[in-house]
C-alpha positions as CSV (number, residue, x, y, z in Angstrom):
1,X,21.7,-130.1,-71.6
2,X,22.9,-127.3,-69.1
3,X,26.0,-125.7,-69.6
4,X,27.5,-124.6,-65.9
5,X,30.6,-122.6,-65.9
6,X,32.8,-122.6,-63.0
7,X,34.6,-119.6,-62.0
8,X,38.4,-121.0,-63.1
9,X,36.7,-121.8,-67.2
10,X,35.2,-118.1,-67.2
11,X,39.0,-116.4,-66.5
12,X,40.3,-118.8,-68.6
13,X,37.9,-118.2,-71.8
14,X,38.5,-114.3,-70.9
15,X,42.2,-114.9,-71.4
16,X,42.0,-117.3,-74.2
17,X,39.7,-114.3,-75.6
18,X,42.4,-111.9,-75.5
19,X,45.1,-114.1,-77.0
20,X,42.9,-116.0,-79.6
21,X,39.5,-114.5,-79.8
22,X,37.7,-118.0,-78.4
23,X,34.5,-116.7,-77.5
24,X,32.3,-117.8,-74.7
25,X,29.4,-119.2,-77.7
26,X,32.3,-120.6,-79.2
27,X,33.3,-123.0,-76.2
28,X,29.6,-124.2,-75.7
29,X,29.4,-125.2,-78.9
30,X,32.2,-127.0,-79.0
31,X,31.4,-128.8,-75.7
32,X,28.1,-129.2,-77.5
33,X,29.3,-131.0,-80.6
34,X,32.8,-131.1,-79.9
35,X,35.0,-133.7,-82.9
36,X,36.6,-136.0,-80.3
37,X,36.1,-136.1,-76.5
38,X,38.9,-138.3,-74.4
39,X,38.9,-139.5,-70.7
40,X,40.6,-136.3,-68.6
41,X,42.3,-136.5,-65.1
42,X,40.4,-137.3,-62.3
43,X,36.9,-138.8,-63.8
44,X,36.5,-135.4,-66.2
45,X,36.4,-135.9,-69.8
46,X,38.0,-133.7,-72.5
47,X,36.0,-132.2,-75.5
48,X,38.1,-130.7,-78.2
49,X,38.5,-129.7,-81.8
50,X,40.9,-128.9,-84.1
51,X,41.1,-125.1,-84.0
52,X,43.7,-123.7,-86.0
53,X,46.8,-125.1,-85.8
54,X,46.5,-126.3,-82.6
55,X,43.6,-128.0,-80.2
56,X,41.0,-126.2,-77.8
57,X,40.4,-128.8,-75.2
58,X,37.7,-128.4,-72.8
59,X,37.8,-130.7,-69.6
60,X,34.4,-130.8,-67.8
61,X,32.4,-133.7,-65.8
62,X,28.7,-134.5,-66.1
63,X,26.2,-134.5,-63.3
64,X,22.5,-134.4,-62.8
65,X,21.8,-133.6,-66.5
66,X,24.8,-130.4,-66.4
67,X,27.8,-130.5,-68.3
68,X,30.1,-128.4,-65.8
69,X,33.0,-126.8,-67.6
70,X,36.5,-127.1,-65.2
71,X,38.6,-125.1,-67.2
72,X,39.1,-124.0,-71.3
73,X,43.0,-124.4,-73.4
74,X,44.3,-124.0,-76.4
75,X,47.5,-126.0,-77.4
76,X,49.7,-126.1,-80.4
77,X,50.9,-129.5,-79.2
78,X,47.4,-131.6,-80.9
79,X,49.4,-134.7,-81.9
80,X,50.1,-135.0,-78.0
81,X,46.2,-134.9,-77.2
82,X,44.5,-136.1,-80.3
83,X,43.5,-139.8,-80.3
84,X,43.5,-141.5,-83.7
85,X,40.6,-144.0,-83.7
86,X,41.3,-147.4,-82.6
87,X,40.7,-150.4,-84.6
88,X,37.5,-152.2,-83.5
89,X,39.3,-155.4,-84.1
């Protein structure tokens, strides 16, 4: 599936590149085969993964076969984000 970056995700993986070192490759591989992905605000969904000790969430939408990347974060604060799985029952 195509990856699209908007403008806003490439800053923010620049920055998150200074301060972390989360690389570009890094982010589509995550949103490629990310551990957990969670409904977002307004119709995105959330990929993430445990990264550290902390979360890198990545909130994109998909559309005509492109998975289009909104923006790129890291946060310390994963109990806030993570979602335990649900019972089935």
């Amino acid at each position: 599936m195509k990856i699209v970056w908007t403008r806003h995700a490439i800053q923010r993986q620049e920055e998150w590149y200074k301060k972390l070192g989360i690389t570009r490759q890094e982010v589509e591989d995550l949103l490629r085969n990310p551990q957990q992905v969670v409904p977002g605000d307004l119709n995105a969904l959330v990929a993430q993964a445990r990264r550290g000790n902390g979360l890198l969430r990545i909130p994109f939408v998909e559309a005509e076969g492109e998975l289009k990347i909104l923006t790129i974060y890291w946060t310390s604060k994963a109990e806030k984000y993570w979602q335990e799985e649900q019972d089935a029952n």
